[in-house]
C-alpha positions in Angstrom: -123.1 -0.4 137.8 -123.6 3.4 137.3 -121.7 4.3 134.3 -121.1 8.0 133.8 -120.3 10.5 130.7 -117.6 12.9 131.4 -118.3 16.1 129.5 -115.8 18.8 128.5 -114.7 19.5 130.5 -114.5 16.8 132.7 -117.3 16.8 135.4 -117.3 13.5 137.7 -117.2 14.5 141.3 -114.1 13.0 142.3 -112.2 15.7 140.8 -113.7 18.2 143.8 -112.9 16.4 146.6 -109.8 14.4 148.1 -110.5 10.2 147.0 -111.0 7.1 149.2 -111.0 3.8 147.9 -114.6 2.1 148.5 -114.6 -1.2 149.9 -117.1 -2.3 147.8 -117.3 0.0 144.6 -114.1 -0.1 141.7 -114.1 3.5 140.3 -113.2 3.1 136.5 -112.3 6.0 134.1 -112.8 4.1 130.5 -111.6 6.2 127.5 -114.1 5.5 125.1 -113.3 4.4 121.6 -114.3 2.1 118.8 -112.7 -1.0 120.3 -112.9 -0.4 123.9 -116.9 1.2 124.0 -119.3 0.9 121.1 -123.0 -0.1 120.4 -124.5 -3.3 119.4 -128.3 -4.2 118.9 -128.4 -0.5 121.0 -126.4 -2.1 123.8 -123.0 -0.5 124.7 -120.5 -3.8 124.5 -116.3 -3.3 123.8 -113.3 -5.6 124.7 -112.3 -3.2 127.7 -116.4 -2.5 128.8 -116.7 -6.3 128.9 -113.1 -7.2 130.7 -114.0 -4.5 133.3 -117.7 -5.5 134.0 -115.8 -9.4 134.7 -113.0 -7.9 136.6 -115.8 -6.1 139.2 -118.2 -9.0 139.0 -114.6 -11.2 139.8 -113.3 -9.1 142.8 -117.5 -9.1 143.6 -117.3 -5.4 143.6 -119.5 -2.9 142.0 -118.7 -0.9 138.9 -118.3 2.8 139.3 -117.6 3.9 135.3 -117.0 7.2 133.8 -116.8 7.4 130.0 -114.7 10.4 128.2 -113.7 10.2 124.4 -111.6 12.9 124.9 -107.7 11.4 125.2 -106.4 14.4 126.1 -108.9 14.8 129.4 -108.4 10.7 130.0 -104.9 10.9 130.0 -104.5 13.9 132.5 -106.7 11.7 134.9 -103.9 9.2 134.8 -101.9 11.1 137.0 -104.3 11.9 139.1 -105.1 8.6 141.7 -108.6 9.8 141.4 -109.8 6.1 139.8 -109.1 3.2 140.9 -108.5 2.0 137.6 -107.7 4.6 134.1 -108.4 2.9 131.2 -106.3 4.2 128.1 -104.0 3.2 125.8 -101.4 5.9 125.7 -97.2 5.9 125.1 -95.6 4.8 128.6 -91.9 6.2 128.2 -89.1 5.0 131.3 -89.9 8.8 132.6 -94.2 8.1 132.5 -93.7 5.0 133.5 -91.8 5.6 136.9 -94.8 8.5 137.9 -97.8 5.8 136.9 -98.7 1.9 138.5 -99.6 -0.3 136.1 -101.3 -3.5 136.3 -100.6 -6.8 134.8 -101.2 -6.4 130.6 -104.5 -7.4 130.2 -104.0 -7.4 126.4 -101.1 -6.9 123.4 -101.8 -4.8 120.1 -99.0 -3.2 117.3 -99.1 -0.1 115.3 -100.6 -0.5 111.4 -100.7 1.2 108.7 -103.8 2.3 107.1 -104.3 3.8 103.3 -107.0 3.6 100.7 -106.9 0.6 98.5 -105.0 2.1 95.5 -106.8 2.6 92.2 -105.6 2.9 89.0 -103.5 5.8 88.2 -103.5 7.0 91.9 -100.0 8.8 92.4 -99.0 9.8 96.2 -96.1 12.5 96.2 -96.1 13.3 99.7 -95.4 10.2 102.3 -96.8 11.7 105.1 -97.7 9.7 107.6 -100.2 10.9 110.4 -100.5 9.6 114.1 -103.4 10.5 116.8 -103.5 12.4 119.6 -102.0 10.0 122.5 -101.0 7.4 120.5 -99.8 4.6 122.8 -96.6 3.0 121.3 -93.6 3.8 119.2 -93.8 3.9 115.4 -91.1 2.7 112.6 -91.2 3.7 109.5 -87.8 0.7 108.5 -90.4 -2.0 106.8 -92.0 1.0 104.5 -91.0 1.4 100.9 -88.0 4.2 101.0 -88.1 4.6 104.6 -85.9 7.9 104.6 -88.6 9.5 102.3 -91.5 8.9 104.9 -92.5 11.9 107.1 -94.0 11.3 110.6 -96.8 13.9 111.8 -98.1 13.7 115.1 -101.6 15.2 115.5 -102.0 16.7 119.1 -106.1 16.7 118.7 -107.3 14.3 115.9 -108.4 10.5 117.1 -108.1 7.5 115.6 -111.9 7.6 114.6 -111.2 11.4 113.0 -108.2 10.4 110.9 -110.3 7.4 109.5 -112.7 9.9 107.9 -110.4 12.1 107.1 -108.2 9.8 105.1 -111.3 7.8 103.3 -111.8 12.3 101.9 -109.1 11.9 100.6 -107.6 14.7 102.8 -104.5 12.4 104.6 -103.2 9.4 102.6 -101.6 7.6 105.5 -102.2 7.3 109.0 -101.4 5.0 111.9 -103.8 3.0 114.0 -103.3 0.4 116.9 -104.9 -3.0 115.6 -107.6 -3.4 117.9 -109.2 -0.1 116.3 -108.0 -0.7 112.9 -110.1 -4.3 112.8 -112.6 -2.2 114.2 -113.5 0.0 112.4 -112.3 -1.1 109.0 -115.4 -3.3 108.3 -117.8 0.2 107.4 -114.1 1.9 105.4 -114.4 -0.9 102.2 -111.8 1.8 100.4 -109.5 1.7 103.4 -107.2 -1.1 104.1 -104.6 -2.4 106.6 -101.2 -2.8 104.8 -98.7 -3.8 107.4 -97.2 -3.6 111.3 -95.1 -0.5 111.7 -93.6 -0.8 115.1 -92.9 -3.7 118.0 -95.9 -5.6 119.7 -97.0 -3.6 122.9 -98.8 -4.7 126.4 -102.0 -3.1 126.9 -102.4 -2.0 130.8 -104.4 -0.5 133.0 -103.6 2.5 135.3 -103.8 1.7 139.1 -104.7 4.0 141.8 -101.2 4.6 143.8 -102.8 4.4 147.3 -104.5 0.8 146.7 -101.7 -1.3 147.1 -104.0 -4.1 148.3 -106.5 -3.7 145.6 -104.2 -3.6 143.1 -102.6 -6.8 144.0 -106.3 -8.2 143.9 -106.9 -6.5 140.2 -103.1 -8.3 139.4 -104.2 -11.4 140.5 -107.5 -11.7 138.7 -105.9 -10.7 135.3 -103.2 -13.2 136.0 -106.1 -15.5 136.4 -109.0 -14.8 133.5 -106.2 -14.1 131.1 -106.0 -18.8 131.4 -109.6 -19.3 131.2 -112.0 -19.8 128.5 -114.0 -16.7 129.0 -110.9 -14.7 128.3 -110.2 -16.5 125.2 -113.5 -16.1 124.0 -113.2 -12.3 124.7 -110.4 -12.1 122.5 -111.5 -13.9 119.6 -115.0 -11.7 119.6 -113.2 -8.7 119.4 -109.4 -9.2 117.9 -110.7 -11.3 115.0 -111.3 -10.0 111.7 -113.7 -12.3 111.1 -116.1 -11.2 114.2 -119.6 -10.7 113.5 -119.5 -8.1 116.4 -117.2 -6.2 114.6 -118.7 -6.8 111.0 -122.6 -6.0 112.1 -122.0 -3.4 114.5 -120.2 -0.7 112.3 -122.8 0.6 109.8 -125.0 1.0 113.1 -122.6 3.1 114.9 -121.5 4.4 111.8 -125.1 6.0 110.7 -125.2 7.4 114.2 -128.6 5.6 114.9 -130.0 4.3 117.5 -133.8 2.9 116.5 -135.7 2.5 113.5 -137.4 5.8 115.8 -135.2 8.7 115.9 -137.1 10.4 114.0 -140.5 10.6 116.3 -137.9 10.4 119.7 -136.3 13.4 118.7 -139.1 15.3 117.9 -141.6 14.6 120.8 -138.4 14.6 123.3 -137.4 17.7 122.3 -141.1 19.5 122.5 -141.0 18.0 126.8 -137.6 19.0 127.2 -136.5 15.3 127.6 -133.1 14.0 126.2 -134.3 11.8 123.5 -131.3 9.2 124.1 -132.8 8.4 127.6 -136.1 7.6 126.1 -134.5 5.2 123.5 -132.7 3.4 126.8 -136.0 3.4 128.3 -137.5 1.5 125.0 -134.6 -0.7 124.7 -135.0 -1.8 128.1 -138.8 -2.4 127.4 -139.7 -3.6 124.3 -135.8 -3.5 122.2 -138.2 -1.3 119.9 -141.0 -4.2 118.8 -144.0 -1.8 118.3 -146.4 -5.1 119.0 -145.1 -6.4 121.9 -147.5 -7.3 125.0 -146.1 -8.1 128.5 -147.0 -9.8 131.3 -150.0 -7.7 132.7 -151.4 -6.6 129.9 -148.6 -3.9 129.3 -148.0 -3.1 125.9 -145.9 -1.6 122.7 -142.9 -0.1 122.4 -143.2 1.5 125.9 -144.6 -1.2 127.2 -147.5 1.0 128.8 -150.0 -0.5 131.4 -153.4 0.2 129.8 -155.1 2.4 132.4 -151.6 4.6 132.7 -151.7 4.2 129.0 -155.2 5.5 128.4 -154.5 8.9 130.7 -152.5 10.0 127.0 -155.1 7.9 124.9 -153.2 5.2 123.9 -154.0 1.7 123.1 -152.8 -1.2 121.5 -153.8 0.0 118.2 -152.5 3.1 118.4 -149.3 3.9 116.1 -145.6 3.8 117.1 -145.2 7.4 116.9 -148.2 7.9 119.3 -147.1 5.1 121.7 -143.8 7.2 121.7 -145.6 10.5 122.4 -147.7 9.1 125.6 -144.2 7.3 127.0 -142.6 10.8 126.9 -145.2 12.6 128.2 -145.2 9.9 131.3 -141.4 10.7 131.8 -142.3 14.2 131.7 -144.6 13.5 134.6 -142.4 11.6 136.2 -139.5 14.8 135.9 -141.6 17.2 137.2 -142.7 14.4 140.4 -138.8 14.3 141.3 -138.1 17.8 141.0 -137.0 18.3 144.3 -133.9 15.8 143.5 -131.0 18.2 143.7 -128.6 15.6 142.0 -129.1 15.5 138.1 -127.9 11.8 137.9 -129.9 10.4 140.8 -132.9 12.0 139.4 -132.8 10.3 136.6 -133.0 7.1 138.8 -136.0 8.4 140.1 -137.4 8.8 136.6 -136.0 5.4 135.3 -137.2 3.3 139.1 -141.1 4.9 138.9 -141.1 4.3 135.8 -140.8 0.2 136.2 -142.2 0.4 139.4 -144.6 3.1 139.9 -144.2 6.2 142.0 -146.0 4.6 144.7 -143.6 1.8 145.5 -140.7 4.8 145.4 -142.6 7.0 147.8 -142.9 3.8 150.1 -138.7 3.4 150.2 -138.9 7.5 150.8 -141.0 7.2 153.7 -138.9 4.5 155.0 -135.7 7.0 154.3 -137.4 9.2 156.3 -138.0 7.2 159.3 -135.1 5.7 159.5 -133.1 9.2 159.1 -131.7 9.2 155.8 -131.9 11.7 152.9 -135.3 10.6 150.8 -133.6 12.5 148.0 -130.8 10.3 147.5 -131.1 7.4 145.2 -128.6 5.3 146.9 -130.6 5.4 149.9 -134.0 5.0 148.3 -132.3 2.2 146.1 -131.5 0.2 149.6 -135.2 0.5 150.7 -136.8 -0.3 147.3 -134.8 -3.7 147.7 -135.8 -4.3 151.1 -139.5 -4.2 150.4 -139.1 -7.6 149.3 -138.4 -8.4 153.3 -141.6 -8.8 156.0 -139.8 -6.0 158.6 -140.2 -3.5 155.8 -143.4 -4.2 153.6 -145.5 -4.6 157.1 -144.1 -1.5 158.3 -146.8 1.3 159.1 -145.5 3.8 156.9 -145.7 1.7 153.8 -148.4 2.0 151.6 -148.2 -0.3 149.2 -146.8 -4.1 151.2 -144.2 -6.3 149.5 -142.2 -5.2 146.6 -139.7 -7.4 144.8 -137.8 -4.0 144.5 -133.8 -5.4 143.1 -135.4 -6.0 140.2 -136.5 -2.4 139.8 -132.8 -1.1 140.4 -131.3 -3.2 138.6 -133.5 -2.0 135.3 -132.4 1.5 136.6 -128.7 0.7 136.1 -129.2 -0.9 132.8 -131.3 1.8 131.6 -128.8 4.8 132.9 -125.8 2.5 131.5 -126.9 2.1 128.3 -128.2 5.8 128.3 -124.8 7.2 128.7 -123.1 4.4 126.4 -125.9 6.6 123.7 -124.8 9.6 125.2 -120.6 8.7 124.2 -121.8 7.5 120.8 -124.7 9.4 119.4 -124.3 13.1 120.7 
């Protein structure tokens, strides 16, 4: 999987050129919310994240995901047949709905109200009631106290996530919120509360890619499918019920913004080698999940999980401290940047970085020269990738032009992916 963050304004590729549907790779634009995308332990999880990875891993496809928090940007890619699948909540009216395909519902949720838990002598004079940009269903203000003195206000910018803060300032004193958000993100608000359903019950559904008739019918009929099993109950439960621990132990994490106990030192020695700190704490995650004292098999060690003689060419050892475990891991990447600086591609070099890294640079100059022979662009991750994995096989790791032999090289892409997945979940969450 190769998840991507779409930046303002939106950058993914697809929007330059005409699409065509993969046989093999399901292109997902996710919009990227508390519900759907957040952070737990440092690992990016969400109802929608998880229900996609088991839709690709169902249809035995690979997962192509971009990640936008912008609604506006997500929704304009609805239109678009540039995904195979749009991932957003967002109002379908008989007009919308006749331009879009939609899948199966995957899930239900209703519109709530949220307001502070009153306090003695609190007074409200103005009923104002504020919805988010794109807000996805219908709202009725009939089961609220006086319903002719309510006002609705539709905000054409503010998120869910926004008007949360802003109400717990004090500077809203109503606002609307689908459920799945609400539950949320109400565990970190204890001055906030959910006081009731304002509007009808509404499917939740993805938005299918026109021109895919037949993998649409395939998406259709895995839903149909996982929506009876076990796993999809499960699912639910972990993210629909107040009572999650997911939801209740994830939300001061993502609400201080943190990553690691090691911010501080990431930030600091990233910024002085020009490295984005974020990918560093994906790296770390993926080595150690940031346990300072951890040896590994080889006699690799700390948080960066360092092989002692690459370790000792930035004077590290087991006893030095976190902060100058950090410094040496950075200055490695920083190596490792400057080795791949012919990689025209931003994104693939930061395969590069993430592959030599786990593996070394020697086992990724052994699938280059095997690109090379074999005609393809050495520059390319994709094609590198394929190589790395076939080092495992005797045609390729007895070949004269490699260096190094047999190399059990899917493990080394797959810790690629995980560590450029969870680096852009950081990037949609921490910016």
């Amino acid at each position: 999987m190769r998840p991507k963050q779409a930046s303002q304004p939106l950058t993914d590729p697809l929007l330059s050129q005409n699409y065509t549907q993969s046989d093999d790779t399901l292109r997902v634009l996710l919009y990227a919310h508390s519900s759907d995308y957040f952070m737990f332990r440092s690992t990016p999880i969400g109802f929608q994240y998880e229900l996609l990875n088991a839709l690709a891993k169902g249809l035995d496809m690979k997962l192509d995901l971009t990640l936008n928090g912008n609604p506006d940007e997500v929704y304009s890619q609805a239109f678009s047949n540039r995904y195979d699948i749009v991932a957003m909540d967002f109002k379908k009216n008989h007009f919308v709905a006749q331009l879009l395909t939609l899948s199966l519902p995957h899930s239900q949720s209703h519109p709530v109200l949220i307001e502070r838990v009153p306090e003695e002598g609190d007074s409200t004079a103005h009923r104002i009631l504020y919805v988010p940009a794109q807000f996805s269903t219908q709202i009725s203000t009939d089961s609220l106290p006086d319903p002719s003195s309510w006002v609705t206000a539709y905000s054409s910018e503010l998120t869910t996530e926004e008007m949360f803060d802003l109400l717990q300032k004090k500077k809203m004193d109503y606002i609307v919120s689908d459920y799945q958000t609400a539950i949320t993100l109400l565990p970190f608000y204890s001055d906030l509360q959910m006081s009731r359903q304002i509007g009808e019950d509404f499917d939740r559904s993805w938005v299918l890619n026109d021109y895919n008739d037949e993998l649409n019918q395939r998406i259709n009929g895995w839903l149909a499918e996982y929506k009876q099993s076990k796993e999809y109950e499960k699912l639910c439960k972990k993210y629909f019920s107040p009572h999650s621990k997911v939801l209740n132990y994830t939300s001061p994490q993502k609400r201080s913004r943190r990553i690691s106990p090691y911010d501080r030192e990431l930030k600091k020695y990233a910024k002085l080698y020009r490295i984005d700190w974020r990918l560093v704490a994906s790296i770390i995650y993926q080595e150690s999940k940031f346990q300072s004292n951890l040896v590994g098999m080889g006699g690799s060690f700390g948080l960066m999980q360092l092989m002692p003689a690459t370790a000792a060419r930035y004077g590290i050892t087991p006893e030095s401290s976190p902060e100058e475990q950090i410094k040496g891991g950075i200055q490695l990447i920083s190596q490792l940047k400057r080795r791949y600086r012919n990689v025209e591609n931003d994104e693939d070099r930061l395969y590069f970085i993430c592959a030599a890294y786990n593996a070394g640079s020697g086992h990724i100059q052994d699938a280059q020269r095997l690109c090379e022979k074999y005609g393809e662009d050495k520059y390319v991750w994709n094609n590198v990738a394929k190589y790395l994995e076939l080092k495992s096989e005797s045609q390729y790791y007895n070949d004269p032009v490699v260096k190094l032999g047999y190399y059990p090289g899917r493990h080394t892409v797959k810790y690629a992916e995980r560590v450029i997945a969870r680096y852009n979940g950081y990037k949609t969450i921490v910016k």
